[in-house]
N, C-alpha and C positions, 0 to 999 in steps of 0.2 A: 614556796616559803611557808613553813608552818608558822603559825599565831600563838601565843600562850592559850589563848582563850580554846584553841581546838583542844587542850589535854586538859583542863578546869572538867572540874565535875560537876556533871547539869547539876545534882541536890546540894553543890553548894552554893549554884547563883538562883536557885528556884524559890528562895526562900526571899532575896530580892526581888524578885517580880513580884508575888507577894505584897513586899511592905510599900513597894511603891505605889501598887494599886491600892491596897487600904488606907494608906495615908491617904488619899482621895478618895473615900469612903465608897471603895470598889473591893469584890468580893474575890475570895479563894473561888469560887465554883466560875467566876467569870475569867481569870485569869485559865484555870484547866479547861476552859473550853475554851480559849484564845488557840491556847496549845494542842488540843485535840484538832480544830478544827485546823490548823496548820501541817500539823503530821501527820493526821490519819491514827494515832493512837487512840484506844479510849479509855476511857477513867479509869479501869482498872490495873491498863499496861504502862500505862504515864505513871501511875503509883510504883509499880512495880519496877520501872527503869529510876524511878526516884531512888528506892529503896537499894537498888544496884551500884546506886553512888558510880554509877558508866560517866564519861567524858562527853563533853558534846561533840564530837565526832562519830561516837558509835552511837549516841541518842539520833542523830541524820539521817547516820547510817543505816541504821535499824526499823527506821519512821517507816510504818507500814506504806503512806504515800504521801508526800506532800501533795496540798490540794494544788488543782489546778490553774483557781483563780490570784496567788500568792506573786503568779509576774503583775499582777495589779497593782502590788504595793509600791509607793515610792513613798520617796520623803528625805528625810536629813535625820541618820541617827550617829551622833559622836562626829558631826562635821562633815560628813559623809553622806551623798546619795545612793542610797541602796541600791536604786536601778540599774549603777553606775557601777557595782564593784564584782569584778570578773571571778574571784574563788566562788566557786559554787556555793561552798560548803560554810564560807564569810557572809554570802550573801542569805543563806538559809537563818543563820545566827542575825543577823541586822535585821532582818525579815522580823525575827520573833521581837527583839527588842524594839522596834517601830510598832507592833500590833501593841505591846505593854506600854509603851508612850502614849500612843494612842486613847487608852482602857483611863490610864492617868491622869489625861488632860480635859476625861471627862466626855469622849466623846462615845455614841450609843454603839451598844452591840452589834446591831445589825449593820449600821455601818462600818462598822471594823471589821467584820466579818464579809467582806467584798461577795 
């Protein structure tokens, strides 16, 4: 089953991760490291797949490596346990959107960063 969310274009929900973390007075540079350290991208290829306006399918696809500590993460995002949801490539997307919950609700870096 494909998701809508698998064809959406990462630079147009990047700009929500973003606001959600600033409105909790959390930074652009913490959010792109959320993201680097998840994918394996670095600051300069994260810009640049920004700039490609890519789908998040091929930003997954593409991720140099998901880390390997990332089965760590659980939790509840959109009603849902991450641990719990069998699409890889859903559970990679939940993945990032739980690390940005996380960043939002204030809690430190290094703990977010398993």
């Amino acid at each position: 089953m494909s998701h809508r969310i698998f064809t959406m274009s990462f630079s147009k929900v990047y700009p929500l991760y973003l606001q959600k973390a600033e409105r909790k007075k959390r930074s652009k540079q913490e959010v792109d490291q959320i993201i680097c350290w998840l994918t394996g991208y670095s600051q300069a290829k994260l810009q640049r797949q920004i700039d490609r306006e890519i789908d998040f399918a091929t930003f997954f696809a593409e991720a140099p490596a998901m880390h390997p500590n990332s089965a760590l993460i659980k939790g509840v995002v959109c009603g849902i346990r991450v641990e719990e949801i069998t699409d890889p490539l859903m559970q990679k997307i939940r993945h990032l959107d739980k690390l940005i919950d996380e960043l939002a609700k204030g809690k430190a870096l290094d703990k977010i960063l398993r």
